[in-house]
Every structure is written in structure tokens, then in C-alpha cells.
DRENVEXVO-629724 format. One record per residue: x, y, z of N, C-alpha, C in turn; residue in one letter; residue number from 1. Coordinates in nm, 3 decimals, padded with zeros to 5 digits. Layout:
<rs>
R   neast  nnorth     nup  caeast canorth    caup   ceast  cnorth     cup rofi pase
R       X       Y       Z       X       Y       Z       X       Y       Z    A  NUM
...
</rs>
This chain:
<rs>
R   neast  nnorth     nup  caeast canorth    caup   ceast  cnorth     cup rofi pase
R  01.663 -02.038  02.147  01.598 -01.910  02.165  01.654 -01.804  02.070    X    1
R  01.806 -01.843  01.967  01.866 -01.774  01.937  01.702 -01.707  01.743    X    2
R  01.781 -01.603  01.744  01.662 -01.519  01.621  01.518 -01.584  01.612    X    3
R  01.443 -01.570  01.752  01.299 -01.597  01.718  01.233 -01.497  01.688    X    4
R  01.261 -01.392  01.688  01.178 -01.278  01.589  01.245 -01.309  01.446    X    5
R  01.343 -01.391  01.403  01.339 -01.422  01.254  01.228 -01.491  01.219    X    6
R  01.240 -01.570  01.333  01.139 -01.735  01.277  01.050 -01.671  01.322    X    7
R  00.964 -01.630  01.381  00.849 -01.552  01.417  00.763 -01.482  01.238    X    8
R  00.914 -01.400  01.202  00.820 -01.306  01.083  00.859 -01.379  00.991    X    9
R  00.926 -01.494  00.977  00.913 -01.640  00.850  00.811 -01.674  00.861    X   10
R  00.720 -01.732  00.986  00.641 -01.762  00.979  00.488 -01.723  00.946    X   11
R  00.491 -01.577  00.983  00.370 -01.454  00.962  00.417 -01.447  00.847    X   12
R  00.527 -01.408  00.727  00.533 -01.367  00.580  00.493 -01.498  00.541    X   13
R  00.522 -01.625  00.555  00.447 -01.745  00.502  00.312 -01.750  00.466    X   14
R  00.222 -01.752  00.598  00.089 -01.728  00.608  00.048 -01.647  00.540    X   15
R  00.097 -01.475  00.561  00.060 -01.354  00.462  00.039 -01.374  00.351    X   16
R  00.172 -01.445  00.286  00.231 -01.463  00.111  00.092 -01.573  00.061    X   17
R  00.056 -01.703  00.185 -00.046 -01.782  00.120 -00.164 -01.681  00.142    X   18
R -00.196 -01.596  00.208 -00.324 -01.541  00.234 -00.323 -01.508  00.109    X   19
R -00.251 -01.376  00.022 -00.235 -01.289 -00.062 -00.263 -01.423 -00.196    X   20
R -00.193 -01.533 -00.191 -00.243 -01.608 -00.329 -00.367 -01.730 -00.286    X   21
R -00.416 -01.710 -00.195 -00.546 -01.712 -00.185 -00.648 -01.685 -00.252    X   22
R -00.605 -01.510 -00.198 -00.718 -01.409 -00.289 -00.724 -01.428 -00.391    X   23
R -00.604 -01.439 -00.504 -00.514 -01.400 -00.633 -00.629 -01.509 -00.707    X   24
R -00.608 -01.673 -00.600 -00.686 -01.735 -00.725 -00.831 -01.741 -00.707    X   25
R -00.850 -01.739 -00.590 -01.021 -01.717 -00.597 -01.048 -01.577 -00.697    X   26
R -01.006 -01.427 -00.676 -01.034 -01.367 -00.764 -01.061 -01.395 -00.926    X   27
R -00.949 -01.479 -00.952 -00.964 -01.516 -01.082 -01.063 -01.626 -01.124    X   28
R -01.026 -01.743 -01.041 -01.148 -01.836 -01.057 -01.314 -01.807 -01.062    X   29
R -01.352 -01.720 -00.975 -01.481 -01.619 -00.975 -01.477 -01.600 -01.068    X   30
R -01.362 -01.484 -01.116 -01.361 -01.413 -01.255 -01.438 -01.504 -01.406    X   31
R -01.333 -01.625 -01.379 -01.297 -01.749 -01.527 -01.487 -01.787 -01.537    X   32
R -01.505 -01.868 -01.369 -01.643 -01.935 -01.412 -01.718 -01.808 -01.436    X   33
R -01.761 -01.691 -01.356 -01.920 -01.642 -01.389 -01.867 -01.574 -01.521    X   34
R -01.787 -01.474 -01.566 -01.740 -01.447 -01.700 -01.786 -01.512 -01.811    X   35
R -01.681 -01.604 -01.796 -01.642 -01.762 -01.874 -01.770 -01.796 -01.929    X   36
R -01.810 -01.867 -01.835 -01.891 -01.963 -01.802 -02.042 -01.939 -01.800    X   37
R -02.078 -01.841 -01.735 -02.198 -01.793 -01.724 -02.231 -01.659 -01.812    X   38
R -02.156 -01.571 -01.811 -02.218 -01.497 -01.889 -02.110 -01.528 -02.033    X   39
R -02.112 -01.638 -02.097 -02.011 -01.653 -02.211 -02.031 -01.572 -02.361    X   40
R -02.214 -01.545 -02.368 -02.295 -01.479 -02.479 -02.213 -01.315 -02.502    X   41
R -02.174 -01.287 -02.414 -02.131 -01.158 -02.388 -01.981 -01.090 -02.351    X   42
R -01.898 -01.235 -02.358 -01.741 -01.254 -02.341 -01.691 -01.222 -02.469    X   43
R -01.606 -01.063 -02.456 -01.627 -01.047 -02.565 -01.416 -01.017 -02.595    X   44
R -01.346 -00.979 -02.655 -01.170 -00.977 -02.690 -01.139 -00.860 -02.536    X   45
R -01.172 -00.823 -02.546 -01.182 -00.701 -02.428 -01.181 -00.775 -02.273    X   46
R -01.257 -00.878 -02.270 -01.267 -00.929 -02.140 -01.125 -01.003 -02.128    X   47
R -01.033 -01.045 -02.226 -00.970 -01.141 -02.241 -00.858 -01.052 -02.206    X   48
R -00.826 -00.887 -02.252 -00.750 -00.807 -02.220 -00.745 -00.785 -02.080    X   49
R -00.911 -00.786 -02.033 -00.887 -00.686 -01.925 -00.818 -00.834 -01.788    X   50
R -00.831 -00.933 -01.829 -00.785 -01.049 -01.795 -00.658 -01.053 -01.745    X   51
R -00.616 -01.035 -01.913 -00.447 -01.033 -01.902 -00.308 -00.895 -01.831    X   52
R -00.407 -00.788 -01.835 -00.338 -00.662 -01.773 -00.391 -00.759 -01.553    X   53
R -00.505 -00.776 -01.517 -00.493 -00.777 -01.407 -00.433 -00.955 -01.392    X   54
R -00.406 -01.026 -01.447 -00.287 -01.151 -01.466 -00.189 -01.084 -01.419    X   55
R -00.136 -00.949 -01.464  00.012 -00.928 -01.511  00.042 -00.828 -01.343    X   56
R -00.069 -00.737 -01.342 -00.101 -00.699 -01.204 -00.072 -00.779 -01.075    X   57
R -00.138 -00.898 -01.132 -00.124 -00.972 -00.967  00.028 -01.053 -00.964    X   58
R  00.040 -01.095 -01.133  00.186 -01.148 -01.096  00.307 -01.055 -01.054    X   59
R  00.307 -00.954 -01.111  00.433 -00.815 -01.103  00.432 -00.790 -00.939    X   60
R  00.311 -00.734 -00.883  00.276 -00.733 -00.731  00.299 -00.822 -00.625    X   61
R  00.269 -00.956 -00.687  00.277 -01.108 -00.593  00.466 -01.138 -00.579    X   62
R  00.524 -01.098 -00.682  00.672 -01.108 -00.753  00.731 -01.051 -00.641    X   63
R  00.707 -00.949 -00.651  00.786 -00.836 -00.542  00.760 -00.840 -00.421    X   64
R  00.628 -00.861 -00.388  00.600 -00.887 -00.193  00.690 -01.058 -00.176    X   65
R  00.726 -01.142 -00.240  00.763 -01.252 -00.207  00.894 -01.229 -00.245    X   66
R  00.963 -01.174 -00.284  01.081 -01.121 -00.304  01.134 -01.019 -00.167    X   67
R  01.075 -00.930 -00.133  01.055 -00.902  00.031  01.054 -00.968  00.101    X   68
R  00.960 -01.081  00.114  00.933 -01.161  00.219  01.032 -01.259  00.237    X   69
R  01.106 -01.281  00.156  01.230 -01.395  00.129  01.314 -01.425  00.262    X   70
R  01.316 -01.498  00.347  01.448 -01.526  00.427  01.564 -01.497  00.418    X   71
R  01.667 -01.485  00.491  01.834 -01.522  00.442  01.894 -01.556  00.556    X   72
R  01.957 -01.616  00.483  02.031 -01.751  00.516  02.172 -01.760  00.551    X   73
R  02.237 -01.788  00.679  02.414 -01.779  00.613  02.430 -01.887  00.556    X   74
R  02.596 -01.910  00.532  02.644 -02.045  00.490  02.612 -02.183  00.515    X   75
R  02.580 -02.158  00.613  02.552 -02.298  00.734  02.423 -02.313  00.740    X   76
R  02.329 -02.236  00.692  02.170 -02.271  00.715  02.093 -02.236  00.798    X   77
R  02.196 -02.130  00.871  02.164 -02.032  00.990  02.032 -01.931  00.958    X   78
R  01.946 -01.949  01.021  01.832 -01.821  00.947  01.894 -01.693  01.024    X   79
R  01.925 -01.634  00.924  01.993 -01.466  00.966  01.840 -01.340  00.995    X   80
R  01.805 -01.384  00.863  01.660 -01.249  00.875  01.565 -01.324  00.834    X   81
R  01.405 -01.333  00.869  01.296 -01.352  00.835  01.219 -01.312  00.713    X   82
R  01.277 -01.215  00.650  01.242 -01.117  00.554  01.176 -01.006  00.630    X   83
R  01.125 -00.892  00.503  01.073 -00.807  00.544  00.928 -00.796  00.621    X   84
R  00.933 -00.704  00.717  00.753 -00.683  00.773  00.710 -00.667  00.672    X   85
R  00.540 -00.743  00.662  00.477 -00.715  00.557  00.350 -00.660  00.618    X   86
R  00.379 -00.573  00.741  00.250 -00.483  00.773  00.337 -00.369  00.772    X   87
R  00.422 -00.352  00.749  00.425 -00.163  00.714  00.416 -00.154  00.585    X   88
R  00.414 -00.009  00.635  00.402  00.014  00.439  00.474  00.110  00.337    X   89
R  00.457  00.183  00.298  00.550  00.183  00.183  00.539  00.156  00.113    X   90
R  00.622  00.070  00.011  00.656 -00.014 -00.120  00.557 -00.131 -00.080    X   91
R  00.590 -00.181  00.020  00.480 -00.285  00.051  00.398 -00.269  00.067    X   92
R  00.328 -00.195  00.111  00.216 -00.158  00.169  00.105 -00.118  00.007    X   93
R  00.183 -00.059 -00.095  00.149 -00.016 -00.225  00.152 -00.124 -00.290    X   94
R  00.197 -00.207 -00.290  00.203 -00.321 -00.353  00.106 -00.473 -00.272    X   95
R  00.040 -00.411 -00.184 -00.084 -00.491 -00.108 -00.190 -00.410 -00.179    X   96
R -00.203 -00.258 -00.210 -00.297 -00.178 -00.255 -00.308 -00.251 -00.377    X   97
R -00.236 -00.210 -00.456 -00.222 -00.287 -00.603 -00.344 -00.431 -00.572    X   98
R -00.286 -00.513 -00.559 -00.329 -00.644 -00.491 -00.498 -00.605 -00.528    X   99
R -00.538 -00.588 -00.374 -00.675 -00.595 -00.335 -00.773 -00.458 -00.478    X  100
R -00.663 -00.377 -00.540 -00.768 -00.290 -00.615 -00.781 -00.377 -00.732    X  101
R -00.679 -00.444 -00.775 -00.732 -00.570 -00.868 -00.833 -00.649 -00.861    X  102
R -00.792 -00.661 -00.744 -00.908 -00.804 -00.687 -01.079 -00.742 -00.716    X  103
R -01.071 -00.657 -00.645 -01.205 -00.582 -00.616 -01.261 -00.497 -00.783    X  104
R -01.153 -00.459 -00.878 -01.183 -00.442 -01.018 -01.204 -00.602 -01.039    X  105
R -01.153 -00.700 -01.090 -01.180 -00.790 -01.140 -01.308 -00.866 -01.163    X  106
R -01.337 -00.844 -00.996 -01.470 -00.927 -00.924 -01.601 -00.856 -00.956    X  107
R -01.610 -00.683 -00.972 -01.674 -00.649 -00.955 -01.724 -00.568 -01.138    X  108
R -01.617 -00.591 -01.235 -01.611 -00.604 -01.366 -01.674 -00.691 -01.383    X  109
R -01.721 -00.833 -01.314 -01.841 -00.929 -01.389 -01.991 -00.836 -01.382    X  110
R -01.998 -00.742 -01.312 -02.105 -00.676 -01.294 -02.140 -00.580 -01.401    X  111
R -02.047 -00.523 -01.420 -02.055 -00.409 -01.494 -01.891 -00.369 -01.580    X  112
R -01.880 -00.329 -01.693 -01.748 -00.322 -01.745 -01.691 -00.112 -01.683    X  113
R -01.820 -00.092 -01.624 -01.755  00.043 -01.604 -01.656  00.066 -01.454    X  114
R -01.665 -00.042 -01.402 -01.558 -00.038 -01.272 -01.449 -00.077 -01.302    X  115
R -01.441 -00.070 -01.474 -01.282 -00.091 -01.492 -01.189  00.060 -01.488    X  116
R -01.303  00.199 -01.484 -01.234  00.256 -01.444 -01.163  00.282 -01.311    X  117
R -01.214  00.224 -01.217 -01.187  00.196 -01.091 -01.029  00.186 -01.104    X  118
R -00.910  00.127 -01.179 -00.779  00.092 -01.183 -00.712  00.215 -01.244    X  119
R -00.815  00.338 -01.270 -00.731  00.449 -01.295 -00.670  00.539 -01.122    X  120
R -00.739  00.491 -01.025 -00.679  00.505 -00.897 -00.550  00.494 -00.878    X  121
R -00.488  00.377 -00.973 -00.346  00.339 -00.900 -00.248  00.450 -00.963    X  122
R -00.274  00.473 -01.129 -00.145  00.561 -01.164 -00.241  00.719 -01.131    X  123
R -00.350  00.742 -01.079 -00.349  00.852 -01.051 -00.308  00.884 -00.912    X  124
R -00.300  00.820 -00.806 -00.187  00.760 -00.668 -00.058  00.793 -00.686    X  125
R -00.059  00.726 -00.753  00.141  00.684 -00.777  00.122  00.888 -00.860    X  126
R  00.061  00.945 -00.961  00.096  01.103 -01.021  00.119  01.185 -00.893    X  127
R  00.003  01.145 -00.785 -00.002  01.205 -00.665  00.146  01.227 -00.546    X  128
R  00.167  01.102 -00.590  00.299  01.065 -00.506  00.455  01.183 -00.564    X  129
R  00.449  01.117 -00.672  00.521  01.179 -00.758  00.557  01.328 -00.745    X  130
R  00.414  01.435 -00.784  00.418  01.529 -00.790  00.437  01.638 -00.649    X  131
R  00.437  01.545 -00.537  00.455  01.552 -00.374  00.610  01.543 -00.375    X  132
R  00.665  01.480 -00.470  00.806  01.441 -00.457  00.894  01.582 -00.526    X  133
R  00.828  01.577 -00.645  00.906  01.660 -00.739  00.871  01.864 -00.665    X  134
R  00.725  01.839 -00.564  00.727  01.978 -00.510  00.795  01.979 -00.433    X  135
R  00.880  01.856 -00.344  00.965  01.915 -00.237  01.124  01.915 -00.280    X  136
R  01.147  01.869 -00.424  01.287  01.860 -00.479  01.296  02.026 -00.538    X  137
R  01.191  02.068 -00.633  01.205  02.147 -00.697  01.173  02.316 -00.643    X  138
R  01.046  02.270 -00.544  01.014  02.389 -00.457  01.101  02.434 -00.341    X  139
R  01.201  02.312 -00.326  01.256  02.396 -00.241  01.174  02.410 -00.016    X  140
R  01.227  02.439  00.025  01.157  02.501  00.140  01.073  02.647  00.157    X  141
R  01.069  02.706  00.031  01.025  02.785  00.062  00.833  02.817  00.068    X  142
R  00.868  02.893  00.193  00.723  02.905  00.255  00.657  03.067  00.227    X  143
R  00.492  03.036  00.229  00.431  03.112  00.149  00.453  03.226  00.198    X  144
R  00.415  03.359  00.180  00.459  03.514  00.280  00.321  03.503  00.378    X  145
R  00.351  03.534  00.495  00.260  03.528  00.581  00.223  03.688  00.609    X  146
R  00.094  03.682  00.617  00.022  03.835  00.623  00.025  03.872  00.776    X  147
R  00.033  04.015  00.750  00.052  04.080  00.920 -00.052  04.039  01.028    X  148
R -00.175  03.989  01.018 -00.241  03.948  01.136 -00.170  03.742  01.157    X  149
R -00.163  03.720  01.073 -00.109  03.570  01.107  00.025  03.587  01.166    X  150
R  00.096  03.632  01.137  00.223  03.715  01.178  00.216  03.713  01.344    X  151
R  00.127  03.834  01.325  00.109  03.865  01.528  00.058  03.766  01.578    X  152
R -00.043  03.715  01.545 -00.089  03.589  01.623  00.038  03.495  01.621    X  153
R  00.103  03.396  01.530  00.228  03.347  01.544  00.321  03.414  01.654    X  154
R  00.359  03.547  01.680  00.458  03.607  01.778  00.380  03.604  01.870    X  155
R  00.247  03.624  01.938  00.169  03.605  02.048  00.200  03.469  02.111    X  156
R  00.177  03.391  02.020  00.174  03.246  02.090  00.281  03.217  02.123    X  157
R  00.409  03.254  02.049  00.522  03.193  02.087  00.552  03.304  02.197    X  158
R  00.572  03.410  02.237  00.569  03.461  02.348  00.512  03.396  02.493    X  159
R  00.381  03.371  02.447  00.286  03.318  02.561  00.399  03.153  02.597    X  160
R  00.400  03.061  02.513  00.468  02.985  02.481  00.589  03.013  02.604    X  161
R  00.691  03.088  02.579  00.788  03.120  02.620  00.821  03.136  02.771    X  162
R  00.653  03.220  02.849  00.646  03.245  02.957  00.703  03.100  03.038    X  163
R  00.722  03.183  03.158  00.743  03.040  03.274  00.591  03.040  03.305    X  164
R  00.533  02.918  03.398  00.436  02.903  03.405  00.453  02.892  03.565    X  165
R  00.326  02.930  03.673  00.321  02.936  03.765  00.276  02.814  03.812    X  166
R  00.313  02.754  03.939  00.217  02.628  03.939  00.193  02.664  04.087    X  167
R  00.046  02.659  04.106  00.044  02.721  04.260 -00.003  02.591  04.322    X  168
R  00.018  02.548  04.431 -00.022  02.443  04.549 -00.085  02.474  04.664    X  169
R -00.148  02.393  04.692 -00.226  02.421  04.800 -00.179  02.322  04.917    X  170
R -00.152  02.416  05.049 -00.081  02.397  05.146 -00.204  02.374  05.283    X  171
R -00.224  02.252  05.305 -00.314  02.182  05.428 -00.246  02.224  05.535    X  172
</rs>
């Protein structure tokens, strides 16, 4: 009975990790034959790029969630940790995004080459993130000046707030 929530989330990051290269090669295989294969008249150095950036996408992404997901082990063969949850999120959770916005550019680039702007989402995400980071390093706490009617309303409520509250009962 001893660490079955190890072996528990060994076993869910297993499944996960095959779900995730599931996708990885059907995405691509889709990609290779109708590309490739079917529309070949029109396969042109560009397709071969846009290939190799979401290759590099799914490997860099796939790298790191299975690097998370990793077990450990003591000396003896003892399973200590399961690896990491791979339903929160975070780093992981951004790195499942990554994932599926590939997938869904890749698949949907046999259609049309203009949903390759679609992958400007991720570093305009990650600027988003960033610039959330650098306003609370650089800005500081400071808060905007609040005008005299927001003011009173703020001291109203917290007054009201403050009161004791009556609780009346009714006596049969």
C-alpha cells in the first residue's frame, strides 16, 4: 500500500506522455501524406520549413513534459515520486499549449498557408506573460490615485462592513 499515489501518477503520466505522442505522430503523418502526397504539385521549400520549425516544436515541448513526468527512484528501486502532475499548469500546462497549437497549425496549414499565422499566439502569450512580470517587478505596488467619489463609496462600505450585524429570531 506503501506510495500508491506515486504509482497512481506513474501510471496517468505514462498514458498522458503516450496520449501527447499520439497526437505528435498522427499530426505529422496527416501532415507528410495529404501535403506530401496529395497535394505534392504545390509542395513548395517553405512547406519543408514550416515542417521543420513545428518538428522542433513538438520535439523541444515533448522533451520537457517527459522530463517532468520522469519517476525517481532510490538506490534500491524504491519508487520515491511518480513525477510531476501533468494536469496543472504552469510550465506544463504551456508546454501542452505549445503541443496542441502546433498540432492544430500543422493540420490546418494543409488547408490554407495563412493559419501559419496562427503560431504568432505563442510568443505573443509568452510577451504577455512577460510584460505582467516586468509590471509587477518594475511598477512596484503602486496604486492608481483614487478620486473623491470612489474614495467615499470605498469608506461607506467598509464602515457598513464593520457594523455588528443584528440577527433577530423568532421565538414560538
Amino acid at each position: 500500500m506503501a506510495n500508491q499515489g506515486a504509482k497512481k501518477r506513474k501510471e496517468e503520466n505514462r498514458k498522458h506522455m503516450a496520449m501527447l505522442l499520439r497526437v505528435i505522430i498522427a499530426s505529422n503523418v496527416i501532415y507528410v501524406l495529404v501535403r506530401m502526397l496529395i497535394f505534392y504539385s504545390t509542395f513548395t521549400w517553405k512547406h519543408w520549413v514550416g515542417l521543420l520549425i513545428t518538428s522542433v516544436a513538438y520535439g523541444v515541448s515533448y522533451q520537457q513534459l517527459a522530463n517532468m513526468a520522469k519517476p525517481t527512484y532510490s538506490n534500491d528501486g524504491e519508487l520515491l515520486d511518480g513525477g510531476y502532475d501533468m494536469t496543472t499548469g504552469g510550465v506544463c500546462g504551456y508546454l501542452h499549449d505549445v503541443i496542441y497549437i502546433t498540432s492544430f497549425v500543422q493540420l490546418t496549414s494543409i488547408i490554407s498557408g495563412k493559419f501559419w499565422w496562427t503560431y504568432l499566439v505563442i510568443p505573443a502569450f509568452g510577451a504577455y506573460k512577460v510584460s505582467g512580470l516586468l509590471k509587477g517587478i518594475f511598477g512596484g505596488s503602486e496604486v492608481g490615485v483614487e478620486d473623491e467619489k470612489s474614495r467615499k463609496k470605498r469608506e461607506k462600505m467598509e464602515k457598513k462592513a464593520s457594523r455588528s450585524k443584528i440577527i433577530r429570531t423568532r421565538n414560538r
